[in-house]
C-alpha positions in Angstrom: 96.6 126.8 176.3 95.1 129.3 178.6 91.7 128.0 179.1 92.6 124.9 180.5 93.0 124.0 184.0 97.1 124.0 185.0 99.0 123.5 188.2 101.0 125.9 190.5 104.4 124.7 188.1 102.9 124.9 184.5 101.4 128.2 185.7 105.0 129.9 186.4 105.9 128.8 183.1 103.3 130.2 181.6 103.7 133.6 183.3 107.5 133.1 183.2 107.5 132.5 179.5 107.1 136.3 178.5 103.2 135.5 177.1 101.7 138.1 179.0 104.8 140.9 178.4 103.8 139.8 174.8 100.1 140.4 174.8 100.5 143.4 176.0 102.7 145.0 173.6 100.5 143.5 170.6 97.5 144.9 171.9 99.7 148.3 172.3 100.9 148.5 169.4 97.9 147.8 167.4 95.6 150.9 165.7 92.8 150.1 168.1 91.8 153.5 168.1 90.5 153.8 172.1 89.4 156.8 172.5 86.5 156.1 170.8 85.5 153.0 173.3 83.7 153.7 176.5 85.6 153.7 179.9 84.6 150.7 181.4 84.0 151.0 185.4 86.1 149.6 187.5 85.5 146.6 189.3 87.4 144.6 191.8 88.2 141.3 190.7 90.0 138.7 192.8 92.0 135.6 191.9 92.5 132.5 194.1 95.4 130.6 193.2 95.1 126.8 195.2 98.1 124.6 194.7 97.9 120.8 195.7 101.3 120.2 196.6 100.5 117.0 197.8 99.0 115.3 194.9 100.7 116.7 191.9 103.7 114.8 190.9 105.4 115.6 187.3 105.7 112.5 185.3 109.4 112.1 185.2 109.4 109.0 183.5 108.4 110.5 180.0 111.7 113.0 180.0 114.5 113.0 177.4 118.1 112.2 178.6 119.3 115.9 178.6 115.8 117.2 180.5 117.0 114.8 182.8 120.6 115.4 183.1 119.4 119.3 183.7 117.9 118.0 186.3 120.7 116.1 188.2 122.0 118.1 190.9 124.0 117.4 194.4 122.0 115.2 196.2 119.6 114.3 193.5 118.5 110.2 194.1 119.5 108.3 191.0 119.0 104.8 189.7 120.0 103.0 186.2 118.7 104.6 183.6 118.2 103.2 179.9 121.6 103.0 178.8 123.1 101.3 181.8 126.1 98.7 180.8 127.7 98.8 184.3 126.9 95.0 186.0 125.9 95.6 189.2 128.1 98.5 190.9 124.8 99.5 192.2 124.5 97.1 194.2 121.4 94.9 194.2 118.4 95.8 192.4 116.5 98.4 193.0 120.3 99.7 193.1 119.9 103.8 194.7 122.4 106.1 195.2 123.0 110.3 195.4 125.0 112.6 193.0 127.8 113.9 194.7 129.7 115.9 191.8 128.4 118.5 189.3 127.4 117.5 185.6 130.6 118.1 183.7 131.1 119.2 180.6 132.3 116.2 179.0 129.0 114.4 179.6 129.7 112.6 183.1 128.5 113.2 186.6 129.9 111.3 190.4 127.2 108.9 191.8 127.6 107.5 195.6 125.5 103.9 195.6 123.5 103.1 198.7 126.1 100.0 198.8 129.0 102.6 199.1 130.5 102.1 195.6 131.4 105.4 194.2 132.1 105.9 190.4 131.4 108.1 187.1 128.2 107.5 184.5 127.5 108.8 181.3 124.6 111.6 181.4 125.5 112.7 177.6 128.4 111.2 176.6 128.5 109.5 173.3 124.9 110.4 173.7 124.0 107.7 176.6 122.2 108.3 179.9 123.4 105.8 182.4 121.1 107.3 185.0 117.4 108.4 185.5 115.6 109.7 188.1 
């Protein structure tokens, strides 16, 4: 996992994921006895950290209803998603529209279509995902 090459995202989970916090109290806590290993010198080392913004796009077609529905905020863009049994409220296809309410507990969330219909979808309820990114 760590000697492979990983993007400006999948690097802040990595260091966000409490590895290195880890690591260090292993290698504390161990008996590596260390007063019997030579000081190394010190030496500068510098990291460059390049992020392509602009070419790396997550896949988000390979994500799991409730990865998705995590990811369904105010103003998020929506279209119908796997489970989608509404007709056409969307309006013609590629139907678009914008979340305009918060995820509620009981599995539904407020989407505004592009056509101007407003209703409620299923992101969770009776385990359906009505919309996808």
């Amino acid at each position: 996992m760590l000697t492979q090459a990983h993007h400006g995202n999948e690097l802040s989970l990595i260091i966000n994921s409490g590895l290195f916090p880890l690591m260090h109290y292993i290698l504390k806590e161990s008996e590596v006895d260390r007063a019997m290993q030579p000081t190394p010198e010190k030496k500068e080392v510098y990291v460059i950290l390049e992020e392509q913004s602009g070419s790396y796009r997550p896949d988000l077609t390979s994500l799991t209803g409730p990865e998705m529905s995590r990811l369904l905020k105010i103003g998020t863009r929506v279209v119908r998603g796997i489970d989608w049994k509404w007709g056409d409220q969307d309006g013609p296809p590629p139907g678009e529209g914008r979340v305009i309410g918060e995820l509620g507990e009981d599995g539904w969330i407020r989407v505004q279509w592009d056509n101007g219909a407003t209703n409620s979808y299923r992101m969770g309820k009776e385990g359906k995902f009505d919309l996808k990114l």
